[in-house]
N, C-alpha and C positions, 0 to 999 in steps of 0.2 A: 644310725637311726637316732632320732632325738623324740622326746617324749615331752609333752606340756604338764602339768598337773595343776590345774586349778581350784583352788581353796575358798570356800564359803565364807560370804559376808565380805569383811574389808579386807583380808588378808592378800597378802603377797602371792604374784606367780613363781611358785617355783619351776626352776628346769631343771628335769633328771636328764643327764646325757648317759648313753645307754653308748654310742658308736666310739671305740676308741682314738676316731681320728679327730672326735671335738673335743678331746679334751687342751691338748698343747694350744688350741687358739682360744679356749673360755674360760678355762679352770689353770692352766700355766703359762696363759700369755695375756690376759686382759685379767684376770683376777689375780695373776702377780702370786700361786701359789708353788712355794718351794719342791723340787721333786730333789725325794729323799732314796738314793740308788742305793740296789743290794748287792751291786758286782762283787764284793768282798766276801759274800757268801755264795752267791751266785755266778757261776763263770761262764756259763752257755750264754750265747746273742744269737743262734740260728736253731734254725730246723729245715728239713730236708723231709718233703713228706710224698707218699709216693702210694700205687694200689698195688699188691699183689694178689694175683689169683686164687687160690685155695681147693678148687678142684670139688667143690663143692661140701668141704671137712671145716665144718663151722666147731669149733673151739668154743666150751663154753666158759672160757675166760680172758681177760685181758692179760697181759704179758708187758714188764720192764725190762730189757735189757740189756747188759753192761756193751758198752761200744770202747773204738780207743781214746774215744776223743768227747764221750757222754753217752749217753744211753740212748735206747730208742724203742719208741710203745710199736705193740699192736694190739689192734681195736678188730676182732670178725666183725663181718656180716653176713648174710647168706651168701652173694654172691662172689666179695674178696673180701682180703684183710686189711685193713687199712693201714699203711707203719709210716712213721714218723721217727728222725733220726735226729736229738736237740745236742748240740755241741758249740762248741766254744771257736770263732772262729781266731785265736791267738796261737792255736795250737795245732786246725786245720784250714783247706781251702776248702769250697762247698766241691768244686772235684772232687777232692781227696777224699771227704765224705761219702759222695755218692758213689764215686768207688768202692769204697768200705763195706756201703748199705747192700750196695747191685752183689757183692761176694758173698753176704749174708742169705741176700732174696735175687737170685738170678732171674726170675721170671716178675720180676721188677717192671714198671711199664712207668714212664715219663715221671718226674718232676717236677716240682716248684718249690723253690725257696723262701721262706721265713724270717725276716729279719725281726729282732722283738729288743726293747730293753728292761732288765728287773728293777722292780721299786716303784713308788705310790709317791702321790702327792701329801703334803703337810694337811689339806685341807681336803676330808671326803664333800664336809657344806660351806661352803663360802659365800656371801652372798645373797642371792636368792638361786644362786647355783649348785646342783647336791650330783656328784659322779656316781654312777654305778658302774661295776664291771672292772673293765679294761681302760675305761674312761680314769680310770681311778689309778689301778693298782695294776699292776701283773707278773707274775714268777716266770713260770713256762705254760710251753704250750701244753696244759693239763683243764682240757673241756671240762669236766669233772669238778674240778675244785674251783673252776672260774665262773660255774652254774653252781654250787654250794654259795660263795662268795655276794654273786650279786643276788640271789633270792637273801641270804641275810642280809645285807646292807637294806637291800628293801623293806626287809622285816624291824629292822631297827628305825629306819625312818618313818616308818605307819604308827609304829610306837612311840615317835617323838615329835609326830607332826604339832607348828603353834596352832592353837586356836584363835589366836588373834595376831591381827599385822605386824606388831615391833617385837612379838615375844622370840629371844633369841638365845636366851636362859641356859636352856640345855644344847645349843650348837656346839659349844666347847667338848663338853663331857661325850657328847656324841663322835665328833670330830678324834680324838684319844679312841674309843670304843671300837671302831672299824678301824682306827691305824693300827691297837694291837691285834686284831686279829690275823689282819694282813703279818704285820711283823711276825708271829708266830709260825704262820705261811713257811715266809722266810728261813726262821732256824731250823724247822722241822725237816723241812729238805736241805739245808745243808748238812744236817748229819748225816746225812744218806751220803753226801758226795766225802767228808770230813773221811768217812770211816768204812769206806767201800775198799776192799782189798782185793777184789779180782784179778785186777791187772795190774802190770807196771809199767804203763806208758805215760809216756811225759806230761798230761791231762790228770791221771791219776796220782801221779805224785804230788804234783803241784795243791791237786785237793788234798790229798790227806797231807799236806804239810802246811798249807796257805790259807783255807778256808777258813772264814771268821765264825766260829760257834759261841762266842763268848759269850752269849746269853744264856748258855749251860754250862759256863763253864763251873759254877760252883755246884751242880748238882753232878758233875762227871765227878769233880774232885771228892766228892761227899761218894759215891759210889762205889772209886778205886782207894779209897781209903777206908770203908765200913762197908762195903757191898760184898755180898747182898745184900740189897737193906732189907730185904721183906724175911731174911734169916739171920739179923743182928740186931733185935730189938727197936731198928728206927723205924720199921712201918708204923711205930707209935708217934714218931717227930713226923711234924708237916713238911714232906717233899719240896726245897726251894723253889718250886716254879707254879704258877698257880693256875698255869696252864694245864699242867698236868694232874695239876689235882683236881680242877674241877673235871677234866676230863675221865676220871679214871672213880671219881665219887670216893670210898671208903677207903679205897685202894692205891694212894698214889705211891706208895712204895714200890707196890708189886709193878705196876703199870714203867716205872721208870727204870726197875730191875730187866723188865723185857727189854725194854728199848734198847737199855745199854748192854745187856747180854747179846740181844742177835746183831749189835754192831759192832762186835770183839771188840768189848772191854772188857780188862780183866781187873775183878776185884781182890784185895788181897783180904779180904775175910779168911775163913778157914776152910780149907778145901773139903772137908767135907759135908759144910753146909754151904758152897759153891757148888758141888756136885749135884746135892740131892734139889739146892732150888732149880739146874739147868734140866735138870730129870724131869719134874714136875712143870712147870713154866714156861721154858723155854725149846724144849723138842718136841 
């Protein structure tokens, strides 16, 4: 689906492309802008999505679940559940997958497959060209964060619309603005895969051994060497990530003590203001 948006007085048309398949012919193939891949943090390219029945036991929550080869949601509805199984195909075949899935969910009904790849373009506006969505950017198949995502990019361009034709002033600082958040995207879930120890199949090794976190990496190390921090005087120093701090407001210690606690990290502070912050915080 493509969108026009029309601008008062002299100014320019801009085009928001909403449909992910305009983007590789407008935004990466005639506007010539660079796609910057997150395979290195990201190792899944498929999903395997499927309905199961439910029997009429609506669930009133959604569900991650650790797979051998990646994880896989389910979404209730009244009438099924809807599961979705996102893995890496280096490691399986979409068979082998749905094999896996159908062991899980035997009353499993048909298939279709998902091919996707992670990573965003250099340029959210180029142009008179501005991507939303998928057009843009995309991790996984996570509806949720990919409707958070385009309602702010939207939100940041009503905010930065020119009032007149050649103003392009803030296209840059915009253009940065929507790449880090996407990039954040990014790390955020790779810690999940970085530091997931359920299983030990050849997927799960590979991520906790390969997976590129390095945008945390000074704040792990800042952790496992003074952590707790919210129990060694650093929830007074500013948390290195500023992600997290605007996230967490007052609190970016504690906020980054959680993270890294329920993703068994251990800090070598003193066990017994380890103990008393997992007591508190953390269970």
């Amino acid at each position: 689906m493509q969108f026009s948006l029309l601008m008062g007085g002299d100014c320019s048309l801009i085009y928001m492309l909403i449909a992910q398949v305009s983007a590789p012919v407008l935004l990466g193939g005639a506007l010539d802008s660079p796609f910057i891949s997150y395979n290195k943090s990201l190792f899944t390219d498929r999903a395997i999505v499927a309905s199961v029945p439910n029997a009429g036991r609506l669930r009133p929550y959604t569900l991650a679940e650790t797979m051998n080869h990646g994880w896989c949601w389910n979404i209730p509805t009244v009438e099924e559940d809807h599961r979705g199984y996102v893995f890496s195909s280096a490691f399986a075949t979409v068979e082998e997958a749905a094999e896996e899935m159908r062991q899980r969910n035997p009353k499993m009904g048909d298939y279709f497959t998902v091919k996707f790849v992670s990573g965003r373009h250099d340029d959210f506006w180029k142009g008179n060209v501005v991507a939303i969505g998928n057009s843009y950017a995309f991790v996984e198949p996570l509806e949720s964060t990919a409707l958070h995502m385009a309602i702010l990019q939207i939100e940041h361009l009503l905010e930065a619309l020119p009032v007149r034709k050649h103003e392009r002033g803030v296209q840059a600082a915009l253009n940065r603005k929507v790449g880090d958040h996407w990039d954040y995207v990014r790390w955020f879930l790779a810690l999940h895969y970085r530091f997931n120890n359920r299983l030990n199949t050849p997927f799960w090794q590979a991520s906790r051994s390969d997976v590129d976190v390095s945008a945390y990496a000074e704040l792990l190390d800042w952790f496992r060497e003074r952590g707790p921090l919210s129990c060694t005087g650093a929830n007074k120093l500013r948390v290195p990530d500023n992600l997290w701090a605007d996230r967490s407001r007052h609190y970016p210690a504690r906020a980054a003590d959680c993270f890294a606690c329920t993703e068994a990290q251990e800090p070598s502070g003193s066990l017994e203001a380890t103990c008393k912050y997992r007591t508190r915080h953390c269970l």
